[in-house]
C-alpha positions in Angstrom: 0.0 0.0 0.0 2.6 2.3 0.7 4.1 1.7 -2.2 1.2 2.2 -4.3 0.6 5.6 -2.6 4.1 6.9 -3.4 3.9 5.7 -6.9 0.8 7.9 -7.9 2.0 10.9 -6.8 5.6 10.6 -8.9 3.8 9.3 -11.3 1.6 12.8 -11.6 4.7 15.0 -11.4 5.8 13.5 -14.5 2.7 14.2 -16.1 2.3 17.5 -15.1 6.4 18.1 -16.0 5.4 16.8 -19.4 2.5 19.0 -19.5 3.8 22.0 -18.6 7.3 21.1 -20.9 5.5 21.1 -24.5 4.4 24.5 -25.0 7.6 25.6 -23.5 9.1 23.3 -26.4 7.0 24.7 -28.7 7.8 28.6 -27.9 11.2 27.5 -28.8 10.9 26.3 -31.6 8.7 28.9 -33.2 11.2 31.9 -31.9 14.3 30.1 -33.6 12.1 29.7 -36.8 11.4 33.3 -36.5 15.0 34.1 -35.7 15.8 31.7 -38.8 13.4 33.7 -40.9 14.4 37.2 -40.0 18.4 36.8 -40.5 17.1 34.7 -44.0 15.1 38.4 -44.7 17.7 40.6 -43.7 20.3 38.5 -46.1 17.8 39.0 -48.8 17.3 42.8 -48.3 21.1 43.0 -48.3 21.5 41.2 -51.2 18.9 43.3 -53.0 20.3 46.7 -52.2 23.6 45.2 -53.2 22.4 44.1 -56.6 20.7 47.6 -56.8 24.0 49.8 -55.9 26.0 47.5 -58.3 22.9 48.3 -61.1 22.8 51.6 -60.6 25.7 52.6 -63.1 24.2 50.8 -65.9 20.3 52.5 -65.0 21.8 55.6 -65.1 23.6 55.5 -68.3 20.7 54.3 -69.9 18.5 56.5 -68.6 21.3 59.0 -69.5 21.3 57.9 -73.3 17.5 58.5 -73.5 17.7 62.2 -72.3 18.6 65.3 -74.2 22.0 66.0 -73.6 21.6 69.2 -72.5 19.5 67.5 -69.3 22.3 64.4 -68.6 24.0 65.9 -66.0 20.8 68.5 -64.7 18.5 65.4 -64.1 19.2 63.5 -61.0 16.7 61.1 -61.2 16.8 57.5 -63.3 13.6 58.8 -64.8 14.1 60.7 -67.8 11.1 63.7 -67.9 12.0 64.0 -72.0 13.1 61.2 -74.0 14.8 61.1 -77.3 16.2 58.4 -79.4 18.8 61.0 -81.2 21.7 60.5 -79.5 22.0 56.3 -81.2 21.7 58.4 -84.7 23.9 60.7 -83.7 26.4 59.1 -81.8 26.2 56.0 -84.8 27.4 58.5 -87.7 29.4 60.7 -85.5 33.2 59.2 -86.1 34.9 58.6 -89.4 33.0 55.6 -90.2 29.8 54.1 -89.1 30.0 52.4 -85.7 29.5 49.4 -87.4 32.3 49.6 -89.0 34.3 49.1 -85.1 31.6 46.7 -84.3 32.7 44.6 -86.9 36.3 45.1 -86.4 35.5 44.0 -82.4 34.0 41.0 -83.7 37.0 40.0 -85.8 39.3 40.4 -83.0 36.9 38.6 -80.2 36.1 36.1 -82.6 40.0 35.3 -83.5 40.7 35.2 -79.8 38.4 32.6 -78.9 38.3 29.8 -81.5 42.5 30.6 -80.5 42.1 30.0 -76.9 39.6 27.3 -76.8 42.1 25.2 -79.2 45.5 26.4 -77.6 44.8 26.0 -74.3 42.6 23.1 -74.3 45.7 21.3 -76.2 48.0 23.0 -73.4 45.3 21.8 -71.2 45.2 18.0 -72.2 49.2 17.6 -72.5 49.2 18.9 -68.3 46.6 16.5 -67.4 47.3 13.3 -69.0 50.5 13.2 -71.1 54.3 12.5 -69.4 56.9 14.4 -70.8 60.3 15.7 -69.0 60.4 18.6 -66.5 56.2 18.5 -66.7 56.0 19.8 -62.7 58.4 22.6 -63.9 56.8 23.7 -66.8 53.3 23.7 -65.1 54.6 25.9 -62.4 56.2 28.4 -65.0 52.9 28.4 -66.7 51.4 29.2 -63.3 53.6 32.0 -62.5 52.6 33.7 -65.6 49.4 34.2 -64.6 51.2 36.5 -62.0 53.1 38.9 -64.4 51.0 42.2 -65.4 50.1 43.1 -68.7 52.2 46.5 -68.6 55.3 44.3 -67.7 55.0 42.4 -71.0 53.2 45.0 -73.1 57.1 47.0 -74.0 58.6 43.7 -75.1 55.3 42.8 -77.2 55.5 46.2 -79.0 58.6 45.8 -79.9 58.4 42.1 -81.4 55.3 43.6 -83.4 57.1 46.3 -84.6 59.7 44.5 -85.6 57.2 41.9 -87.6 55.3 44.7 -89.3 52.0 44.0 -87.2 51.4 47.8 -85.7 47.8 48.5 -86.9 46.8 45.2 -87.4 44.6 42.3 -85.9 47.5 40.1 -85.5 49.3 41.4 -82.3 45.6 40.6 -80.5 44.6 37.6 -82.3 48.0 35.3 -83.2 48.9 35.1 -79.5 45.7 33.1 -78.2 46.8 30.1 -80.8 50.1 30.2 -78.6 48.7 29.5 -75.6 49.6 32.2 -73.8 46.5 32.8 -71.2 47.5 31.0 -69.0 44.0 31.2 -66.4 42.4 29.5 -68.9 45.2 26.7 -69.3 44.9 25.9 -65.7 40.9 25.9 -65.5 40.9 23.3 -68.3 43.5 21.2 -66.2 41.4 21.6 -62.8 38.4 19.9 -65.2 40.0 17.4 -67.1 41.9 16.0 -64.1 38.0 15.1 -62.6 37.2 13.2 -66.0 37.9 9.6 -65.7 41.2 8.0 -66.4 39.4 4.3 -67.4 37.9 6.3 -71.0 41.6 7.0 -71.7 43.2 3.3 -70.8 40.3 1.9 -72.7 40.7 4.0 -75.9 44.5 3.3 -75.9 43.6 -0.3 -75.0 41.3 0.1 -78.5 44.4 1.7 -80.7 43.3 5.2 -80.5 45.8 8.2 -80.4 45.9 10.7 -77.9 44.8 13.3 -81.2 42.0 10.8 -81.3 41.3 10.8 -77.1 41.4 14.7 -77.3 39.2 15.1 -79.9 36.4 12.0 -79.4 36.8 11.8 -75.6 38.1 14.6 -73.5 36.7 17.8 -76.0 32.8 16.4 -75.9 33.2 15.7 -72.0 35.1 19.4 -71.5 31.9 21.0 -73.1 31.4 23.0 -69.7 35.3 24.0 -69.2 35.1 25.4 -72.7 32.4 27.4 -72.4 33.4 29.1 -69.6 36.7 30.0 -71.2 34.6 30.6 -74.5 32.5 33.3 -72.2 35.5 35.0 -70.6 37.6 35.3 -73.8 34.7 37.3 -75.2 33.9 39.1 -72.2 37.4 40.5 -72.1 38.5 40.5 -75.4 35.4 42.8 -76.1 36.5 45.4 -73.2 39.9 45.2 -73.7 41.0 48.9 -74.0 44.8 48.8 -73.3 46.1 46.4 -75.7 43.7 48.0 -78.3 44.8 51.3 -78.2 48.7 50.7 -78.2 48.8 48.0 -81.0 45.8 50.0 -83.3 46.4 53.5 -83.5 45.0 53.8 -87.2 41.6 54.5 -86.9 40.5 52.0 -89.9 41.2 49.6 -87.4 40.1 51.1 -84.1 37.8 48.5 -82.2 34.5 49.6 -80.2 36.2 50.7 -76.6 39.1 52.8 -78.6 36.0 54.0 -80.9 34.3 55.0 -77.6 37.0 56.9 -76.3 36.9 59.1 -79.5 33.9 61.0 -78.1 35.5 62.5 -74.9 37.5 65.4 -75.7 39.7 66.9 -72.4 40.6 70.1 -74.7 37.3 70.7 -76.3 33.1 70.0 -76.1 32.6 66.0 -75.4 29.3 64.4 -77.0 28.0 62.6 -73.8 24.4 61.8 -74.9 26.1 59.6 -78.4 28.8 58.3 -76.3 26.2 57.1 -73.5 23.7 55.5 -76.2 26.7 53.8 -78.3 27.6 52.5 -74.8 24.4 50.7 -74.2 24.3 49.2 -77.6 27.9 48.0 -77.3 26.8 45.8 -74.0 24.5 44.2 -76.3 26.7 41.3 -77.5 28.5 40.8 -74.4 24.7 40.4 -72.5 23.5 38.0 -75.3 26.6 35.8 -75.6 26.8 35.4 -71.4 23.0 34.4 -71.4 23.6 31.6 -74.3 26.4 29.9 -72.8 24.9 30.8 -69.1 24.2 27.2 -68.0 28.0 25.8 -69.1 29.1 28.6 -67.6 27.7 27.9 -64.2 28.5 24.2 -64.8 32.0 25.0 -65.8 33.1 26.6 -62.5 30.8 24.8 -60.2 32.7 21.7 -61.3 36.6 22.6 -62.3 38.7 21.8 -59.8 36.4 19.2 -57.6 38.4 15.7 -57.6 
């Protein structure tokens, strides 16, 4: 009996503990969701006002290539109270040709630079990641360091060899390089990639008779499709801005390319046409927008996977 008695009364603490214990539990819970949910709203309203500061730029020089000129730099707002389409005719026929004309001479150059980095370096590539040859670790590490040097260290010595060659004012100081292999960023990204594609397809091919010409082009180029369009993307993207290299080796302006073209319109001495340069500004992001959203998805595939073993 006594036991019994002294049973029912534990027995009820427990219960009541228990009781009393789940909404207490439950409180919990729902304040770390909350807390959950309110640092997951403030990353979002960060990231937004991020994205808008770094938007910003662009907003306003479109907004700025829709106003008069006279109102570019009297406006403040992104919101243009008059809006005129003269400054793309003006600003299209304003130089010595067209602005086709350094459109097209843009494309030649971008277009050169690609196909030559996409077949240079992915052969560079290939011979790093699965061929033997002497002094390989040595040669990789000098192709590393390279990545290190800055353009204005090499740019002298460059000048000169093109001088000396007859290439001043021509495409082939900007174009002839990329078949040697000499970005060397690109050369190590392909590595990273092909070093995660299975080593079995190769044995098996050479098991089969193939050559390694054969491996590279059947095997390792289909599988690399992501690694190539990433370098595909950033050869454009670059080659398209590049102003420096542009304006030392092209200083005829037959052959001036869009950024050297663009630079044409500001004037430190004299009056500088804001309003064309503004609107030729926009339509000059054009192909750099279009071929970054066709090749998006490799892109994204291409870095999330280079360099994962």
């Amino acid at each position: 009996m006594t036991n019994k008695t002294r049973t029912k009364p534990d027995s009820g603490k427990r219960s009541g503990s228990g009781a009393h214990a789940a909404p207490l539990n439950d409180t919990l819970l729902a304040r770390a969701l909350l807390a959950v949910r309110g640092k997951k709203l403030l990353t979002h309203i960060g990231l937004i006002l991020f994205g808008l500061a770094m938007l910003y730029p662009l907003l306003w020089m479109i907004s700025s290539a829709l106003k008069p000129e006279e109102l570019i730099f009297r406006e403040q707002g992104l919101i243009p109270t008059s809006i005129t389409f003269e400054n793309f005719g003006a600003g299209w026929n304003a130089l010595r040709h067209p602005f086709g004309h350094y459109f097209m001479n843009s494309a030649i150059i971008t277009a050169g630079a690609v196909v030559g980095n996409l077949l240079a370096c992915s052969l560079a590539a290939y011979a790093f990641a699965r061929l033997e040859f002497p002094l390989k670790r040595f040669w990789f590490a000098v192709m590393l360091g390279s990545i290190m040097l800055p353009l204005h260290v090499v740019i002298v010595p460059q000048y000169i060899l093109f001088s000396e060659l007859g290439w001043i004012n021509t495409f082939y100081p900007l174009i002839v390089p990329k078949f040697l292999a000499t970005d060397a960023f690109f050369i190590f990204l392909m590595v990273q990639f092909i070093r995660t594609l299975p080593r079995d397809l190769d044995e098996a091919a050479l098991i089969d008779g193939a050559s390694h010409w054969r491996i590279f082009s059947r095997i390792i180029i289909p599988l690399s499709m992501p690694a190539l369009a990433t370098t595909a993307i950033f050869t454009f993207i670059w080659t398209w801005n590049d102003f420096l290299s542009q304006l030392i080796f092209l200083t005829n302006p037959d052959v001036h390319t869009v950024p050297v073209a663009l630079r044409t319109f500001l004037d430190s001495s004299g009056e500088s046409s804001w309003g064309p340069m503004f609107a030729i500004s926009v339509l000059s992001l054009g192909p750099i927008f279009g071929f970054f959203l066709a090749g998006q998805r490799y892109l994204v595939r291409g870095i999330a996977t280079t360099g994962l073993k």
